[in-house]
VEXPAVO-239378 format. One record per atom (N, C-alpha, C): atom name; y, z, x; residue number from 1. Coordinates in pm, 1 decimal, padded with zeros to 6 digits, always signed. Layout:
<atoms>
  atom         v         w         u  seq
    CA         Y         Z         X  NUM
...
</atoms>
This chain:
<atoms>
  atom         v         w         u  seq
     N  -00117.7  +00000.0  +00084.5    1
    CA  +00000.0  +00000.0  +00000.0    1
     C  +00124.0  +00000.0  +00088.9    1
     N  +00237.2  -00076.0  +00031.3    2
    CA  +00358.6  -00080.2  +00109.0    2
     C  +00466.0  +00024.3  +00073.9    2
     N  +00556.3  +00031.7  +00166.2    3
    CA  +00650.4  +00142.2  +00141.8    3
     C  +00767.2  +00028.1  +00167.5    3
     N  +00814.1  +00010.0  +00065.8    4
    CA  +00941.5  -00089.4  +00141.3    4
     C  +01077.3  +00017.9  +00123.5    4
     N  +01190.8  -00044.7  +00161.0    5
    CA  +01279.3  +00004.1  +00226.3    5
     C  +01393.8  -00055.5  +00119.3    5
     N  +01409.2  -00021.8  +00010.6    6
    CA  +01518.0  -00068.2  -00080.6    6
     C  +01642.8  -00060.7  -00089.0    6
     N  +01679.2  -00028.0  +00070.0    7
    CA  +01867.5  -00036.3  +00071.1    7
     C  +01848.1  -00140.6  +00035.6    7
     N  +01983.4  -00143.9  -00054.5    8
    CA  +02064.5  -00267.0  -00063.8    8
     C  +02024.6  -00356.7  -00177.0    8
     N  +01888.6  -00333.1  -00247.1    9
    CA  +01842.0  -00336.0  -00385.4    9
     C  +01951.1  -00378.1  -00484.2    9
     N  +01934.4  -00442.3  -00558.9   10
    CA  +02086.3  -00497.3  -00638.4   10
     C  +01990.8  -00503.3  -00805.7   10
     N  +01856.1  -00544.4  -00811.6   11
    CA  +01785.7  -00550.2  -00949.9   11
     C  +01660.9  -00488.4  -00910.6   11
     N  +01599.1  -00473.5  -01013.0   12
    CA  +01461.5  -00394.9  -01055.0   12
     C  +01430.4  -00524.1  -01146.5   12
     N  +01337.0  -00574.1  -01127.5   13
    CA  +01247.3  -00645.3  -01257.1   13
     C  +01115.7  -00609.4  -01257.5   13
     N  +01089.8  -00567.3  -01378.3   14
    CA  +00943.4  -00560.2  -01415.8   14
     C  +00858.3  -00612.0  -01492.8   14
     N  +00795.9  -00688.1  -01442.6   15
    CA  +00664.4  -00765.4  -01523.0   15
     C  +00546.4  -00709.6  -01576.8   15
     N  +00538.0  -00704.7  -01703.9   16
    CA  +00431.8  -00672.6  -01751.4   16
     C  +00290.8  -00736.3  -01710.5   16
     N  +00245.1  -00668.5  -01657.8   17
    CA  +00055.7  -00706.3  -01661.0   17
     C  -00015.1  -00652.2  -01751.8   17
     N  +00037.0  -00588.6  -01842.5   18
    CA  -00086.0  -00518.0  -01983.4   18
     C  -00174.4  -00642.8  -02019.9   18
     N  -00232.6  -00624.8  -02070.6   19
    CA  -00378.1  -00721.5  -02118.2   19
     C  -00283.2  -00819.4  -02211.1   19
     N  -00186.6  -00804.0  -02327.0   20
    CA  -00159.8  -00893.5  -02390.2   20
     C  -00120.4  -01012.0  -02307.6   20
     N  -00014.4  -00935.9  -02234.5   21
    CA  +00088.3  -01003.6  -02115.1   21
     C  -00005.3  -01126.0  -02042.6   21
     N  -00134.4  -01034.6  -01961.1   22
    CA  -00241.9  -01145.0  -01911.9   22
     C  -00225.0  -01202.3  -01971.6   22
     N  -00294.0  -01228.9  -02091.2   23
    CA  -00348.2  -01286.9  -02214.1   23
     C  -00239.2  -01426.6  -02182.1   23
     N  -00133.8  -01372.5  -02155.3   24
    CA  -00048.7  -01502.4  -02207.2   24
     C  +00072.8  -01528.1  -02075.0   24
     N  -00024.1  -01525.1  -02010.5   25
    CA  +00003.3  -01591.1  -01845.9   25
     C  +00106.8  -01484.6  -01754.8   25
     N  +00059.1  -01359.8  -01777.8   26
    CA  +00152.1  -01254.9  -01721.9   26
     C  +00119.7  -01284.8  -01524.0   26
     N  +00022.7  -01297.7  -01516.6   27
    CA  -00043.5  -01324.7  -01366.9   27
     C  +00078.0  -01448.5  -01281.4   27
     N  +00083.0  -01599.9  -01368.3   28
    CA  +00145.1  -01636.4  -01310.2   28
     C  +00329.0  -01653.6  -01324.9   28
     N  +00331.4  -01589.5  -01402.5   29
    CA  +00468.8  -01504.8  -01470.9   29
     C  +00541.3  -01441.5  -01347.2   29
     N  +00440.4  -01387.2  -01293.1   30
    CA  +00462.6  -01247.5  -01212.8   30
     C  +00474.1  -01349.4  -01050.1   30
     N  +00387.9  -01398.2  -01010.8   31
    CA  +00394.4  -01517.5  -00886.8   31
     C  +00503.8  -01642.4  -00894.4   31
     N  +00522.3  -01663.8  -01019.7   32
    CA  +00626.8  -01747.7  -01017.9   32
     C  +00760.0  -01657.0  -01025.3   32
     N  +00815.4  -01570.0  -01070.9   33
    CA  +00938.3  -01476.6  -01049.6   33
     C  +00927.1  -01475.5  -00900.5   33
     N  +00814.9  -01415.4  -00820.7   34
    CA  +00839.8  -01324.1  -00682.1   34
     C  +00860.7  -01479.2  -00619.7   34
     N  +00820.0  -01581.7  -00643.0   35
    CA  +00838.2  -01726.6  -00562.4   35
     C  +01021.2  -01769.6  -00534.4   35
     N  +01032.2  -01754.5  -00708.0   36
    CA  +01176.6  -01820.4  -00699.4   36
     C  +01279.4  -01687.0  -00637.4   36
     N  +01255.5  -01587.4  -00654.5   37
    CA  +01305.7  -01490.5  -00576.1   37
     C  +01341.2  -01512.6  -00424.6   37
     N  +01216.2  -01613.2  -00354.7   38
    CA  +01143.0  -01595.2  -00217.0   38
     C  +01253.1  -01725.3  -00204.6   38
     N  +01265.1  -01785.0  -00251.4   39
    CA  +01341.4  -01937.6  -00293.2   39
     C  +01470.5  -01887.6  -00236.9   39
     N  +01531.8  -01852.4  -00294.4   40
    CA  +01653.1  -01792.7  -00317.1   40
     C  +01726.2  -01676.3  -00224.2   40
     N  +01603.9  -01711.9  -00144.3   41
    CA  +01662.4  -01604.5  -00028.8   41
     C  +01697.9  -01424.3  -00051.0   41
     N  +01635.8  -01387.2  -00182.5   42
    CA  +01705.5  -01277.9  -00270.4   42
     C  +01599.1  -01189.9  -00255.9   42
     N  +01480.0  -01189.8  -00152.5   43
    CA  +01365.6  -01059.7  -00140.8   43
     C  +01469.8  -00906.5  -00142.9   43
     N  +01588.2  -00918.0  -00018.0   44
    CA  +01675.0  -00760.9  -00045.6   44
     C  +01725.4  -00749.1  -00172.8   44
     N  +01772.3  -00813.2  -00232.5   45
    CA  +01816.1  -00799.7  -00361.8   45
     C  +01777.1  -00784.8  -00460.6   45
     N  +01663.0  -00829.2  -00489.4   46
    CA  +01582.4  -00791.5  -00602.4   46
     C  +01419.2  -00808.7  -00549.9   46
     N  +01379.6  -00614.7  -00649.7   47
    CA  +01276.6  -00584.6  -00608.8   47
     C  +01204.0  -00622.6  -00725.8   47
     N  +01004.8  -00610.4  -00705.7   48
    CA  +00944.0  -00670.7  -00836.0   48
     C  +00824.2  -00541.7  -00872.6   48
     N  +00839.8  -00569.8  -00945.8   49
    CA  +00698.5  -00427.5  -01024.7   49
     C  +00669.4  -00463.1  -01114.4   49
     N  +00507.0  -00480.4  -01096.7   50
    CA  +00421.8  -00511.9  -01197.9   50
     C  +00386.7  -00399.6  -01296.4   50
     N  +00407.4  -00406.4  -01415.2   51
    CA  +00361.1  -00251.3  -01488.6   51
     C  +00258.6  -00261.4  -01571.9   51
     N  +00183.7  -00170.2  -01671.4   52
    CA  +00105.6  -00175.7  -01769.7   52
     C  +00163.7  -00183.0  -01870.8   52
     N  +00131.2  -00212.2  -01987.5   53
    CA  +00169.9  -00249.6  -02111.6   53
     C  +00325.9  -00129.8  -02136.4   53
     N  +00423.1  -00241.3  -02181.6   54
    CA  +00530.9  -00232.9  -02236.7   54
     C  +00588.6  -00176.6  -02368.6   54
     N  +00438.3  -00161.6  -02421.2   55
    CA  +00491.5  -00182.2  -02588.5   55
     C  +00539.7  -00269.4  -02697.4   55
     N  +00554.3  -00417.5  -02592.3   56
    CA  +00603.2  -00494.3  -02693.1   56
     C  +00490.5  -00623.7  -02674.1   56
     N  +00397.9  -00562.8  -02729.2   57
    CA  +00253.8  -00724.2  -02728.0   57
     C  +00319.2  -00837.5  -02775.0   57
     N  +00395.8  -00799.7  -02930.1   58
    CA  +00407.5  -00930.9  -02965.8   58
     C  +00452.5  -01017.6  -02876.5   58
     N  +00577.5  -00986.5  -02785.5   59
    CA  +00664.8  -01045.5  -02724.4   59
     C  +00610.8  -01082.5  -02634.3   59
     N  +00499.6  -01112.3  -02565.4   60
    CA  +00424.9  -01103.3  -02481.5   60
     C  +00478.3  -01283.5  -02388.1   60
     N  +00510.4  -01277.9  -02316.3   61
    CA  +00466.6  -01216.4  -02172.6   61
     C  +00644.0  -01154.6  -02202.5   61
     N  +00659.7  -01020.1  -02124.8   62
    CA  +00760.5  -00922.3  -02117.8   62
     C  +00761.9  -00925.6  -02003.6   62
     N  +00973.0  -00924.7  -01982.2   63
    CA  +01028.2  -00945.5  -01821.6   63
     C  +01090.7  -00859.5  -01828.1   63
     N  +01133.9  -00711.0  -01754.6   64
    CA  +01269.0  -00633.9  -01808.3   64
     C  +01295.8  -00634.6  -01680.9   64
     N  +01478.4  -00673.1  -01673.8   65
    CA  +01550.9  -00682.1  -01556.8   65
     C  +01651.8  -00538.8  -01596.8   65
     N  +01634.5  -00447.0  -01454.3   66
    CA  +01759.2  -00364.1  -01475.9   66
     C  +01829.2  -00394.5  -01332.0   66
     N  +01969.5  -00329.0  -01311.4   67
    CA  +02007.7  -00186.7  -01418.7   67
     C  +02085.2  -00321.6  -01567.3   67
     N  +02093.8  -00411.0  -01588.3   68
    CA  +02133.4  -00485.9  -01651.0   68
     C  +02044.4  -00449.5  -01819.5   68
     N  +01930.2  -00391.7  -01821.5   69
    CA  +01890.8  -00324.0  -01967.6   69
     C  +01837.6  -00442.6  -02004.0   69
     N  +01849.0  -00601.0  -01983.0   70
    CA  +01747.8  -00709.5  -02050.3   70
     C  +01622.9  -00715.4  -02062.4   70
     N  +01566.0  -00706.9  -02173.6   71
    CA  +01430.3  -00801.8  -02198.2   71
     C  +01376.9  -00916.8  -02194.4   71
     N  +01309.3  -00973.2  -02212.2   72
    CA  +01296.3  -01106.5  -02219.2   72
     C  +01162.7  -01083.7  -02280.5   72
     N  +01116.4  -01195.2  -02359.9   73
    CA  +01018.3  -01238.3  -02451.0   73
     C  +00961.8  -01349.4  -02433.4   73
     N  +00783.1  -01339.5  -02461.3   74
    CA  +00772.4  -01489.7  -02425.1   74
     C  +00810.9  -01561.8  -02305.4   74
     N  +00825.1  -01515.1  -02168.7   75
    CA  +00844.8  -01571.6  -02040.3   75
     C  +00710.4  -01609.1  -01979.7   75
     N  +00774.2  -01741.3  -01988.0   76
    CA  +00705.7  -01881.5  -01942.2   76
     C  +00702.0  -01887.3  -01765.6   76
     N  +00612.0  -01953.8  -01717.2   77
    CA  +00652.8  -02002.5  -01534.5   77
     C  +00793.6  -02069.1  -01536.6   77
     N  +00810.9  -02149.4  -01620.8   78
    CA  +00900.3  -02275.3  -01648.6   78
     C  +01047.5  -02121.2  -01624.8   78
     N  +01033.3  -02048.3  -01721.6   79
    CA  +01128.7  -01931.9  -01709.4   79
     C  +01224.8  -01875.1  -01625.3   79
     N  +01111.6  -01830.5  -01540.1   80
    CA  +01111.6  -01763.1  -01423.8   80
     C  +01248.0  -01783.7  -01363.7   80
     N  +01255.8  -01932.0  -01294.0   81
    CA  +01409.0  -02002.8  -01182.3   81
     C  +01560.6  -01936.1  -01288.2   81
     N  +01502.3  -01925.9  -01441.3   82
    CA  +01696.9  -01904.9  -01495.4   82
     C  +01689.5  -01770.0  -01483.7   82
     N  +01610.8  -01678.9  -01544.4   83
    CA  +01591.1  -01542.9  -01535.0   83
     C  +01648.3  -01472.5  -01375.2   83
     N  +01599.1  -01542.1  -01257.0   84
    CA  +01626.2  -01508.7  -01160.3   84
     C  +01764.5  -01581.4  -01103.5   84
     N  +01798.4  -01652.4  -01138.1   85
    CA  +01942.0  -01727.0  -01145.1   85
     C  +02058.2  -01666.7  -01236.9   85
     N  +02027.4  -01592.7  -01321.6   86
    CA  +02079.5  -01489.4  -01423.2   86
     C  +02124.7  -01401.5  -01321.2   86
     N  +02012.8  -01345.5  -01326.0   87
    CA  +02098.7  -01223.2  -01183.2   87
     C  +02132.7  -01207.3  -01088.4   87
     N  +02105.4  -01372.0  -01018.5   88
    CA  +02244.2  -01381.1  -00905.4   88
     C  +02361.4  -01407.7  -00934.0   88
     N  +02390.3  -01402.2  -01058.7   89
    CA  +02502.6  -01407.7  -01092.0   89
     C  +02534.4  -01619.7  -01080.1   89
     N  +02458.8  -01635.9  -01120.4   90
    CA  +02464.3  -01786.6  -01075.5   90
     C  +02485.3  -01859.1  -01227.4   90
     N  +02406.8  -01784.2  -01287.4   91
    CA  +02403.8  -01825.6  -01435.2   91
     C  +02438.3  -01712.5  -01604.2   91
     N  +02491.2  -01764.6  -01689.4   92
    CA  +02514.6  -01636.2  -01796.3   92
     C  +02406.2  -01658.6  -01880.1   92
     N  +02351.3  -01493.5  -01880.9   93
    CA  +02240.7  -01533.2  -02022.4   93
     C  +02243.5  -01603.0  -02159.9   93
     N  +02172.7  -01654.6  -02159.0   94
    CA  +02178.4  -01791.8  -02246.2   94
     C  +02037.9  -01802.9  -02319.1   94
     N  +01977.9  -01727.7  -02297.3   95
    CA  +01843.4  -01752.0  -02336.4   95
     C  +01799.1  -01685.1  -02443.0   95
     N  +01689.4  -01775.4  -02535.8   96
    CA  +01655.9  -01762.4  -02667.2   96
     C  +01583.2  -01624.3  -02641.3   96
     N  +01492.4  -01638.6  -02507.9   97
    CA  +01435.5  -01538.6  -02485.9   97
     C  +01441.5  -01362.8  -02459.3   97
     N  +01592.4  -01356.8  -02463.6   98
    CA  +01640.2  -01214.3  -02472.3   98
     C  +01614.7  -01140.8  -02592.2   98
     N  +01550.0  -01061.1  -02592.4   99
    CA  +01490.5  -00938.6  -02715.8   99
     C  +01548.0  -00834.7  -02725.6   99
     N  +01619.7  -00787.2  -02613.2  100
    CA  +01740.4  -00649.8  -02608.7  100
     C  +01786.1  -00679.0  -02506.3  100
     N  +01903.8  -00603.2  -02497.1  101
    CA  +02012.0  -00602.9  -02440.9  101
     C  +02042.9  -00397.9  -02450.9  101
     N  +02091.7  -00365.5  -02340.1  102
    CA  +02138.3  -00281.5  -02292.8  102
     C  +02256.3  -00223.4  -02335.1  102
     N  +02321.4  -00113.4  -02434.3  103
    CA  +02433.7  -00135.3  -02460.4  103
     C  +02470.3  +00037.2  -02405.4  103
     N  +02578.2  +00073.3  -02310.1  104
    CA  +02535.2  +00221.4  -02287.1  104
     C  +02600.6  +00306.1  -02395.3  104
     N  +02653.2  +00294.7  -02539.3  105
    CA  +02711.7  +00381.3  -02618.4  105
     C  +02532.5  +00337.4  -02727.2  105
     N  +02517.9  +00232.4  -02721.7  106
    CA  +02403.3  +00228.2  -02809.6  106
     C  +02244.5  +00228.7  -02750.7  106
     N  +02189.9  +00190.4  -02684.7  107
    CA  +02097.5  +00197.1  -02613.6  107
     C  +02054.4  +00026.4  -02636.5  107
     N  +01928.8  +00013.6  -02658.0  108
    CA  +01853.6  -00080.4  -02673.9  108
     C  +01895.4  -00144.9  -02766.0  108
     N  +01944.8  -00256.3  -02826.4  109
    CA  +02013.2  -00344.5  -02916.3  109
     C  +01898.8  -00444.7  -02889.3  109
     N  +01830.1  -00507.1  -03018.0  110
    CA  +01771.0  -00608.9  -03030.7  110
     C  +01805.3  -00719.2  -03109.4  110
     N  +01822.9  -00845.3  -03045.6  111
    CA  +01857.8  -00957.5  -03045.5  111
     C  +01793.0  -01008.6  -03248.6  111
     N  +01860.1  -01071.2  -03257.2  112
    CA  +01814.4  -01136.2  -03369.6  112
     C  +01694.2  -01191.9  -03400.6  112
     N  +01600.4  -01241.5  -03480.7  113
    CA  +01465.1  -01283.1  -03498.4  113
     C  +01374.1  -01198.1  -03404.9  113
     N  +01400.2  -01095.3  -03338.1  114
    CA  +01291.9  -00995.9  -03294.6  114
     C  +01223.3  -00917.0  -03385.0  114
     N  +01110.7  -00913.8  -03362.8  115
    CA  +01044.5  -00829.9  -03415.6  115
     C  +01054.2  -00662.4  -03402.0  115
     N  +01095.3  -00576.8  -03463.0  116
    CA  +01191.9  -00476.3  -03471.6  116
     C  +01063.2  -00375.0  -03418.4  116
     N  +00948.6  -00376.6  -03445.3  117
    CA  +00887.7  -00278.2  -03431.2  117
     C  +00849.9  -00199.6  -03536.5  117
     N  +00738.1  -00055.6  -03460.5  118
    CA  +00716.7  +00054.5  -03563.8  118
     C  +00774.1  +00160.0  -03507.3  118
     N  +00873.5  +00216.2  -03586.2  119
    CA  +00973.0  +00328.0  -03502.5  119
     C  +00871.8  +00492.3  -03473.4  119
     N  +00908.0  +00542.0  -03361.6  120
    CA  +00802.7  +00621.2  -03272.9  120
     C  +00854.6  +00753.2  -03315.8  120
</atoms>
């Protein structure tokens, strides 16, 4: 196991690997993010963590970028290059695929046509 050294860290993204996520190409979800990352010259800048289930199957495959509070839904390989172009600040979110958004007086705000959930 590695110990890396996260000065200078600018994002956190985490990819779901829960079984749904597999199910629906979380594996190369997860290799294609750390690629275009590798692309981009952006390994100090943004770190990657694979997690276990999210809670949100439907939405499956699940990307959450912080400290920025985004979700993403349904992330495709095809995905991956804007998601990570998003947070170099290269591009503004634009994507159908955002499911929440971060709001710090409200918390978790979910995007329109999401599936709202069963409240916990």
């Amino acid at each position: 196991m590695a110990t890396w050294d996260l000065s200078g860290t600018r994002h956190h993204v985490f990819i779901c690997n829960g079984g749904s996520c597999m199910k629906h190409g979380g594996e190369a979800v997860t290799q294609t993010i750390r690629k275009a990352i590798a692309e981009k010259g952006a390994d100090s800048l943004i770190h990657t963590t694979r997690t276990r289930c999210n809670g949100r199957c439907e939405d499956a495959c699940v990307v959450i970028a912080y400290p920025q509070g985004i979700w993403y839904r349904g992330v495709t390989p095809e995905a991956c290059a804007d998601i990570i172009a998003h947070l170099l600040d290269e591009e503004e979110v634009r994507s159908p695929q955002v499911s929440y958004t971060y709001n710090c007086t409200e918390g978790l705000v979910f995007s329109e046509e999401v599936a709202t959930g069963t409240k916990k």
